[in-house]
C-alpha positions in Angstrom: -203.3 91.3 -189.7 -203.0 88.3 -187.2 -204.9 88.6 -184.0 -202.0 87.1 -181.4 -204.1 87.7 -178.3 -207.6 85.7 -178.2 -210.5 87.7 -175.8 -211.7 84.9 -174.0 -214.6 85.6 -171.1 -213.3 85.1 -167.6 -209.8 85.5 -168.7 -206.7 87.7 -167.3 -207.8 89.9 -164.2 -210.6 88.4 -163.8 -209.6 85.0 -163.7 -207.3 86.0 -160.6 -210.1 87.4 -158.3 -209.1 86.3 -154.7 -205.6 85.7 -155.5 -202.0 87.4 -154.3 -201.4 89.4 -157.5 -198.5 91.8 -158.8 -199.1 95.1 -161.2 -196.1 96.3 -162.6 -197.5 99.7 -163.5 -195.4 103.4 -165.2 -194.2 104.4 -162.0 -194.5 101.7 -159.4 -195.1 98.0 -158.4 -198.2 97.0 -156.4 -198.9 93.9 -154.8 -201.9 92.6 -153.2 -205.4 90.3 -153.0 -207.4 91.1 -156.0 -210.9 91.9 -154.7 -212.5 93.8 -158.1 -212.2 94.5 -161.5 -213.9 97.3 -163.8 -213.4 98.6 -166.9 -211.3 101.6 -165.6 -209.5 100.0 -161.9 -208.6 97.0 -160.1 -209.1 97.1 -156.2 -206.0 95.5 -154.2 -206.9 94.0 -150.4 -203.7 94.0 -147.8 -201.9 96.4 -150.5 -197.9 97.0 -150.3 -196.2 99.0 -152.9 -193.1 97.3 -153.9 -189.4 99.1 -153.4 -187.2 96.5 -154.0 -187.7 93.3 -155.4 -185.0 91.2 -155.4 -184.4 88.2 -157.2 -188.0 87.2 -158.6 -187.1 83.3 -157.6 -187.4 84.2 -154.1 -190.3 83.8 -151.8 -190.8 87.6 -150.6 -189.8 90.9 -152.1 -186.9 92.5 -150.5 -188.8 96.1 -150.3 -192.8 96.0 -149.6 -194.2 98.2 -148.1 -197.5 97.9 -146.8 -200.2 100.5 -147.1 -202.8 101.1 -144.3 -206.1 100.7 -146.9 -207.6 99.2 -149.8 -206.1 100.1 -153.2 -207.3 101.3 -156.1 -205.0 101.0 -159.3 -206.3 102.9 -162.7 -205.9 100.7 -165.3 -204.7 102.7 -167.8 -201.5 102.4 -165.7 -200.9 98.9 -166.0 -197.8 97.6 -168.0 -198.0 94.4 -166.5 -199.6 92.0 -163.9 -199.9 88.3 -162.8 -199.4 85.8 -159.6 -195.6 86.5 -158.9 -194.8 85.7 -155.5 
């Protein structure tokens, strides 16, 4: 069996500590700065959940809306995630 995916250390969430990042999880889309990473959640800084996107070549989503305190997202809910806008 091939091994497409290579574990390398400091890679994926980690490697986005500090930075504006999207999770496009089962039931919603959260955006926010990525202040911590464990093995089981990711904590979100200046958190919005995401209604409406809009055209993903835009600049800002169409429908965030922002939440009043730090986030914590499970990761076990995660489809997704990366620097989108």
């Amino acid at each position: 069996m091939k091994r497409l995916i290579e574990e390398v250390e400091n890679e994926g969430l980690v490697s986005l500590i500090g930075q504006r990042i999207t999770l496009f999880c089962m039931n919603y889309i959260y955006t926010g700065k990525l202040v911590g990473v464990n093995d089981l959640c990711v904590k979100l800084d200046d958190p919005a959940i995401v209604y409406d996107t809009g055209p993903f070549d835009t600049q800002k989503w169409t429908d965030a809306q922002n939440l009043p305190h730090n986030m914590y997202i499970m990761l076990n809910s995660v489809e997704s995630f990366g620097v989108v806008k």
